[in-house]
C-alpha positions as CSV (number, residue, x, y, z in Angstrom):
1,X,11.2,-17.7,27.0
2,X,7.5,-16.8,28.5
3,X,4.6,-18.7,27.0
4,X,3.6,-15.7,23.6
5,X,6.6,-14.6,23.1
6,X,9.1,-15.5,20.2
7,X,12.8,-15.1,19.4
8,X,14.1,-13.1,17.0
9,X,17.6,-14.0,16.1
10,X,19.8,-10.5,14.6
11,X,22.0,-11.1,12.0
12,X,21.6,-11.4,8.3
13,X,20.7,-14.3,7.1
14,X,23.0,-17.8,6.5
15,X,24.4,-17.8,3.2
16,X,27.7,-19.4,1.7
17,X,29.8,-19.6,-1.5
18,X,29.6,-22.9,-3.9
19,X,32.3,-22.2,-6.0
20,X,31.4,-18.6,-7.2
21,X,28.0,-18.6,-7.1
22,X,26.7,-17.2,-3.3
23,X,24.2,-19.9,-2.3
24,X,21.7,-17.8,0.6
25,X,19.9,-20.2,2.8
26,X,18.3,-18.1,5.9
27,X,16.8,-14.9,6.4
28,X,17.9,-11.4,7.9
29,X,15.5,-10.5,10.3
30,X,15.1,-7.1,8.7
31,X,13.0,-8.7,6.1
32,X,10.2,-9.7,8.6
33,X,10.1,-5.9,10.1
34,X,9.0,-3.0,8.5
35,X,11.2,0.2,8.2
36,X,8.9,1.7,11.5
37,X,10.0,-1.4,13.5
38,X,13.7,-0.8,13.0
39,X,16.0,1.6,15.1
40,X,16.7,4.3,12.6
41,X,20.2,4.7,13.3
42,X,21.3,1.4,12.5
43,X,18.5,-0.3,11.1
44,X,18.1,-3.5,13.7
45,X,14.3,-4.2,14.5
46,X,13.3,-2.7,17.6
47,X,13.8,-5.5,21.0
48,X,11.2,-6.7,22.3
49,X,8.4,-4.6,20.5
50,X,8.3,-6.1,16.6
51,X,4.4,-7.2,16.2
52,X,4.6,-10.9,14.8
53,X,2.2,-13.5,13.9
54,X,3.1,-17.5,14.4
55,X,1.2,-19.9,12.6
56,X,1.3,-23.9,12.3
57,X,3.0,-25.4,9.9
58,X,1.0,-29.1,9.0
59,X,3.2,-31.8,9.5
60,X,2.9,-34.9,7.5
61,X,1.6,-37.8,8.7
C-alpha cells in the first residue's frame, strides 16, 4: 500500500456461536462509513474514496 492510505477490509464483521449465544468480535466496515459513503445499490462503502482518520493507539511500556 502507498505511504496515507489504509485498507479497508469488506465483509461483515467476525462473529461466532458459543453454544447458542452469537458471540460478535470484529466489525463490518459499513459501521465506519456513512450512508453517503456507500454504493446505494448494495450498500458497500465506496473503493478507494471513504474519508478516514488514523490515530495512535499508546502502547504500554
Amino acid at each position: 500500500m502507498a505511504a496515507g492510505h489504509l485498507a479497508l477490509p469488506n465483509g461483515l464483521g467476525i462473529d461466532h456461536l458459543e453454544g447458542e449465544q452469537r458471540i460478535r468480535t470484529g466489525v463490518g466496515p459499513n459501521e465506519f462509513t456513512a450512508s453517503e459513503d456507500r454504493d446505494p445499490w448494495v450498500g458497500t462503502p465506496w473503493p478507494k474514496s471513504v474519508p478516514a482518520r488514523l490515530e495512535a493507539i499508546p502502547t504500554a511500556p
